[in-house]
C-alpha positions as CSV (number, residue, x, y, z in Angstrom):
1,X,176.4,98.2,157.6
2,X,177.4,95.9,155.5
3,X,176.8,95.4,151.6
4,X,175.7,91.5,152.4
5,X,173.4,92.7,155.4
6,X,171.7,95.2,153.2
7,X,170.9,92.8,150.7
8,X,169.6,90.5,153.5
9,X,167.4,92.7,154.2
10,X,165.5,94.1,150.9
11,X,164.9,90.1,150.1
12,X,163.3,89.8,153.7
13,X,161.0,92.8,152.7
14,X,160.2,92.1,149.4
15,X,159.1,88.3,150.9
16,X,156.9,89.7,153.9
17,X,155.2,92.1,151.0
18,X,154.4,88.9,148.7
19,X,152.7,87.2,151.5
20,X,150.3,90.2,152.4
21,X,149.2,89.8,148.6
22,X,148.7,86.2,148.7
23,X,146.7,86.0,151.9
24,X,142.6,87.2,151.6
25,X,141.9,90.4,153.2
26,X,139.1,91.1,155.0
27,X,136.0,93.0,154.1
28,X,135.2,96.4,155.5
29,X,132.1,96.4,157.4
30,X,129.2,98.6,155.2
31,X,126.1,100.0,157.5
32,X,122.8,98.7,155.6
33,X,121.2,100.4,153.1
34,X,118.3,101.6,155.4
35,X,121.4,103.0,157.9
36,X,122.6,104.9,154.7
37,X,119.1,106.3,153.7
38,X,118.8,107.9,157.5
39,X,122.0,109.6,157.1
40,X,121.9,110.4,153.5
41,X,120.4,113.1,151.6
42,X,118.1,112.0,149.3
43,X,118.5,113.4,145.7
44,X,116.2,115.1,143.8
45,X,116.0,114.5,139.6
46,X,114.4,117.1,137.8
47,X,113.1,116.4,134.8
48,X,113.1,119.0,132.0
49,X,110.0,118.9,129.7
50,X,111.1,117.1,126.4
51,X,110.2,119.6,123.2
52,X,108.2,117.7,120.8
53,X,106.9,117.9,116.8
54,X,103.4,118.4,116.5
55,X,102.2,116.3,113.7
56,X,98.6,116.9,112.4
57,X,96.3,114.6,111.6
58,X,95.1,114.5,108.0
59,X,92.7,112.3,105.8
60,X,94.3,109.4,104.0
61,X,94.2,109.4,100.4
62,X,93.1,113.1,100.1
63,X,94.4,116.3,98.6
64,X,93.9,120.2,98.4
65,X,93.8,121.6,95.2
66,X,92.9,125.2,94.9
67,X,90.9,127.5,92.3
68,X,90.4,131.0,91.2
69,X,87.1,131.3,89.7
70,X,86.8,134.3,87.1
71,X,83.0,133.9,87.8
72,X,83.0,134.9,91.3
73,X,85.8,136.5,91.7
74,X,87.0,134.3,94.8
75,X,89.6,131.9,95.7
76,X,88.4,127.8,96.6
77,X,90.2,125.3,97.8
78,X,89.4,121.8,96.5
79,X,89.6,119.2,99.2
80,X,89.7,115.4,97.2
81,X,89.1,112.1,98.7
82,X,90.2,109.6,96.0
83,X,89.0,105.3,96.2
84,X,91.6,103.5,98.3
85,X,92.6,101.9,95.0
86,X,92.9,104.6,92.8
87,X,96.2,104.4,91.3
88,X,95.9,100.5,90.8
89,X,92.6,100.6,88.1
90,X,94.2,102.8,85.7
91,X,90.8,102.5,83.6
92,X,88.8,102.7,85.5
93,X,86.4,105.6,86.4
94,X,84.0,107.0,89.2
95,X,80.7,108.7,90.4
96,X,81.8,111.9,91.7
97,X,80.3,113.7,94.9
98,X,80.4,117.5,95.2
99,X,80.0,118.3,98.9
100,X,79.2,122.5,99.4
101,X,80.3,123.8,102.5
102,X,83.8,121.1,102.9
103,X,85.5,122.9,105.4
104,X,82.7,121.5,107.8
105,X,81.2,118.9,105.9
106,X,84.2,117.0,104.0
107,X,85.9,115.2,106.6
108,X,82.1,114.2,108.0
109,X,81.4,112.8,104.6
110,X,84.6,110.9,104.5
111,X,83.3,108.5,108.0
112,X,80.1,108.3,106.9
113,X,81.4,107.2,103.1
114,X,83.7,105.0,104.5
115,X,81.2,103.1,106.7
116,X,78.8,103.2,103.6
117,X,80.9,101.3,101.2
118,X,82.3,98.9,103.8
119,X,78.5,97.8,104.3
120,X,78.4,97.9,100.4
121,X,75.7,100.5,100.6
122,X,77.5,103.0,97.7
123,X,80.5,102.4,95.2
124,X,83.6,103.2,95.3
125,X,83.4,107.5,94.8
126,X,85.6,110.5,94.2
127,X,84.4,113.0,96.7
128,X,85.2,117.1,96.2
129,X,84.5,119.2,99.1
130,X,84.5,122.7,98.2
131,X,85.3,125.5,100.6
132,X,87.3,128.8,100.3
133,X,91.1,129.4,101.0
134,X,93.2,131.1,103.4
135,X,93.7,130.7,107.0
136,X,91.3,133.2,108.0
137,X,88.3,132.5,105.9
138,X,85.1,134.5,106.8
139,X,82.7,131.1,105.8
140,X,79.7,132.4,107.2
141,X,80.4,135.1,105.1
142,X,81.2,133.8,101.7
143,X,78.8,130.8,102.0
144,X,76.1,133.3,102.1
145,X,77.3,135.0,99.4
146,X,77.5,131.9,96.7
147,X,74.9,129.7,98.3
148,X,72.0,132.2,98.1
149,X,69.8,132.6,94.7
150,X,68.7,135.9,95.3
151,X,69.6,138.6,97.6
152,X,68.2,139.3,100.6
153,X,68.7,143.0,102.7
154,X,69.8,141.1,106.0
155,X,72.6,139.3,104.5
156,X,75.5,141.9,102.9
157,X,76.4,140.3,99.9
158,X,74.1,138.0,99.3
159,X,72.5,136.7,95.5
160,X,75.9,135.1,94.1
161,X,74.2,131.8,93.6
162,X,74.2,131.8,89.4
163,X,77.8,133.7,90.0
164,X,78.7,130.0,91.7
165,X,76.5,127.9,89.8
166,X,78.5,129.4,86.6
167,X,81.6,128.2,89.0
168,X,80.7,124.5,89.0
169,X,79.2,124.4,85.5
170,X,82.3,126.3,83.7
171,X,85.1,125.9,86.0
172,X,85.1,123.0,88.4
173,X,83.6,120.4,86.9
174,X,85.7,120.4,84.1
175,X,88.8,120.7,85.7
176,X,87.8,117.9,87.9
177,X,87.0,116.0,84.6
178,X,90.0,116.6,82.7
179,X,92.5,115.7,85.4
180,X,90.9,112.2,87.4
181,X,89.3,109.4,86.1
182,X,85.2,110.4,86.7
183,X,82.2,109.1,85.1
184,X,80.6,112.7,83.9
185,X,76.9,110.8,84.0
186,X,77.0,110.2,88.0
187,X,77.7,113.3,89.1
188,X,75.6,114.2,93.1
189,X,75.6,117.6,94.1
190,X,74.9,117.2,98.4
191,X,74.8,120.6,100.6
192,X,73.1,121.1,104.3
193,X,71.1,124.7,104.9
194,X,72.3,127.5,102.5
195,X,74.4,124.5,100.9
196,X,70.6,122.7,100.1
197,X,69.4,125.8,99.1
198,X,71.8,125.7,96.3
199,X,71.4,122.4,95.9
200,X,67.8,123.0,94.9
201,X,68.8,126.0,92.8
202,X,71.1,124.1,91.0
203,X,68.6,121.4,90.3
204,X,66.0,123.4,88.8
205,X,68.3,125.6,87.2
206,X,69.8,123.4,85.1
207,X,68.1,119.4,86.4
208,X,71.0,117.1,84.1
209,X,73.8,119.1,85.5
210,X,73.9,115.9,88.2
211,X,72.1,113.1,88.2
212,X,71.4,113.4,91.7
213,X,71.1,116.0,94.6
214,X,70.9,115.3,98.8
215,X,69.3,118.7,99.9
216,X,69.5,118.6,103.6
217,X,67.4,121.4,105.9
218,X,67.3,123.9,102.9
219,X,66.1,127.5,103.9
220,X,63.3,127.3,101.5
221,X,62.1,130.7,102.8
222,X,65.0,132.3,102.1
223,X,64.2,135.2,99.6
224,X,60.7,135.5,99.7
225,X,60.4,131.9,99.4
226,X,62.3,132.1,96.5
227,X,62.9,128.3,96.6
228,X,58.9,127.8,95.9
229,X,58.5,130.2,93.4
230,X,61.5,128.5,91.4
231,X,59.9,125.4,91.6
232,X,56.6,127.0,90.5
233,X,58.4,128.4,87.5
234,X,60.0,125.5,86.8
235,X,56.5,123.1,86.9
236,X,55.0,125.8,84.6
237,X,57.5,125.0,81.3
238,X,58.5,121.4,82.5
239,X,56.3,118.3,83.0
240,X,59.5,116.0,84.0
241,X,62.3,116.1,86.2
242,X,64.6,113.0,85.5
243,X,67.0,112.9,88.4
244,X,67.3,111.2,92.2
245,X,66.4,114.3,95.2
246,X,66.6,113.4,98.7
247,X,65.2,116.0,100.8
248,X,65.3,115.6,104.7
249,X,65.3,117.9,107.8
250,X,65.2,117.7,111.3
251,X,62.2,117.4,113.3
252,X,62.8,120.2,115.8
253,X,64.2,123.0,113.8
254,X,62.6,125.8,112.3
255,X,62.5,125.0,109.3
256,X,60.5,121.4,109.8
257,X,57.0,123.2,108.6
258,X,58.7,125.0,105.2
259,X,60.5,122.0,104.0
260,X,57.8,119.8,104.8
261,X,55.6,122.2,102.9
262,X,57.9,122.1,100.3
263,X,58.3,118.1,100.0
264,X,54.3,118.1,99.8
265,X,54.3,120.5,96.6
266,X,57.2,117.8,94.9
267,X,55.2,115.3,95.6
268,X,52.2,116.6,94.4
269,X,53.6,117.9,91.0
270,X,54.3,114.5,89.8
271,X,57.9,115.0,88.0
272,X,57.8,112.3,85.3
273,X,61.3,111.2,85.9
274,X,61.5,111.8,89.6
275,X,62.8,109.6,92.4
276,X,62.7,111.4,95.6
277,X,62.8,109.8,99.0
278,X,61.6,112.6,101.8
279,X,62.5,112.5,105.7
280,X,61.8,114.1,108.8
281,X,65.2,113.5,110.8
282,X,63.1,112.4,114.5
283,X,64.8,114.4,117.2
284,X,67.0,116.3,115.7
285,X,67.3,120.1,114.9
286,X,69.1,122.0,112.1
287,X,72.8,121.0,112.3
288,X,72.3,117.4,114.1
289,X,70.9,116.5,111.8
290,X,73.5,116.4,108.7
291,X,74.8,112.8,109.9
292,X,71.7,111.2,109.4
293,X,70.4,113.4,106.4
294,X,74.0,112.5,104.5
295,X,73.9,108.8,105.5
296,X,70.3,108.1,104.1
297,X,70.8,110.6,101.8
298,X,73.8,108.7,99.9
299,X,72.1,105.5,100.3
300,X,69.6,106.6,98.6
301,X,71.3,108.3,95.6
302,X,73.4,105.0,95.1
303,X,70.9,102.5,95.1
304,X,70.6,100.1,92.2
């Protein structure tokens, strides 16, 4: 074969392969999509469970500060909801609200506050809920240790009342004092069961230590009645009693008939000095009540 003839015959092939690529090919014929899905597998996606944080909810413009009181001998933590603008007045200061029994009772106070002072019922307050620390608090426990004044065979314990009255009076208040911006002459002292049985006991222990006190369903039996014969004692060297007391409890606990008992002997007395409001909670029993007891409560403490 010839050089000439094999030359011939590469440019004939290269010319037949540069038509094939310049003419349009035809498509391949595809079955439908439904054809495909009866002959197909379908394929299964598992989904592995995403691990996420857990974030916790928490209070805005609060804190935990916590105590050791050589008094009682026990460890507190300090929960502290400051005014929303705190930081801004730099002079100014505030009524303060001591809440007993916080780990229950704080975050409560905070709604019922905050609805309060939206409706322009109170002013703008610091309020300190005071509860015990650790994870595994026995409250039941301690509360009926420092709430009650005297004590009592049934409760192991029990009596520590001046132990945590000498708490507030020597320890907490002034380190509440001496580190926020308070106004020392509007100090309310608020507490629901045991916590208004202190309350009381605090109030005629020592009557200017606040200037007002929201006792809510106090045991007044507690102790031999040891809530009347206080008061008793107290009427027998004092003829006034200058400070604000709301006193409330519910209507269907058992303690409706000694509280009510005991509003009747305040109001008889006739404290020079006095403001009390009284009321019977309608409906309500022993814990249910709180809400209702804290919201009038405050109201009433605040007024001008």
């Amino acid at each position: 074969m010839t050089l000439s003839f094999r030359l011939t015959l590469l440019v004939l092939f290269l010319f037949s392969q540069l038509l094939n690529a310049c003419v349009p090919q035809k498509p391949v014929a595809q079955r439908p999509a439904t054809q495909i899905a009866e002959t197909q597998a379908p394929v299964v996606t598992t989904l592995e469970p995403t691990p996420q944080t857990v974030i916790h909810v928490t209070l805005p413009q609060t804190e935990v500060r916590q105590l050791h009181s050589s008094a009682t001998g026990r460890d507190y933590d300090i929960y502290i909801r400051l005014p929303g603008l705190y930081t801004l007045y730099q002079s100014k200061t505030y009524p303060v609200l001591y809440v007993l029994d916080g780990q229950w009772d704080f975050k409560l106070l905070d709604s019922i506050y905050g609805g309060l002072h939206y409706d322009g019922f109170v002013p703008e307050v610091i309020i300190v809920g005071i509860t015990y620390s650790g994870k595994a608090a026995d409250y039941e426990t301690l509360r009926a240790m420092d709430y009650t004044p005297v004590a009592d065979s049934y409760l192991s314990g029990s009596g520590d009342a001046p132990k945590f009255f000498a708490f507030l009076k020597e320890e907490l208040l002034p380190f509440i004092e001496s580190n926020y911006r308070v106004d020392p002459s509007r100090r309310v002292l608020m507490g629901s069961s045991f916590g208004g049985t202190f309350t009381l006991y605090s109030m005629f222990s020592e009557p200017m230590l606040f200037s007002g006190y929201v006792a809510a369903s106090p045991a007044v039996p507690y102790g031999n009645e040891f809530a009347f014969q206080q008061e008793a004692d107290y009427a027998s060297h004092h003829r006034d009693l200058p400070v604000r007391l709301f006193l409330s409890v519910g209507e269907l606990e058992e303690l409706a008939g000694p509280v009510q008992e005991f509003m009747q002997v305040l109001s008889e007395r006739g404290y020079v000095g006095l403001e009390m409001e009284t009321r019977t909670i309608e409906g309500e029993r022993h814990a249910g009540n709180k809400p209702e007891a804290y919201n009038r409560g405050l109201r009433f403490i605040f007024q001008e």
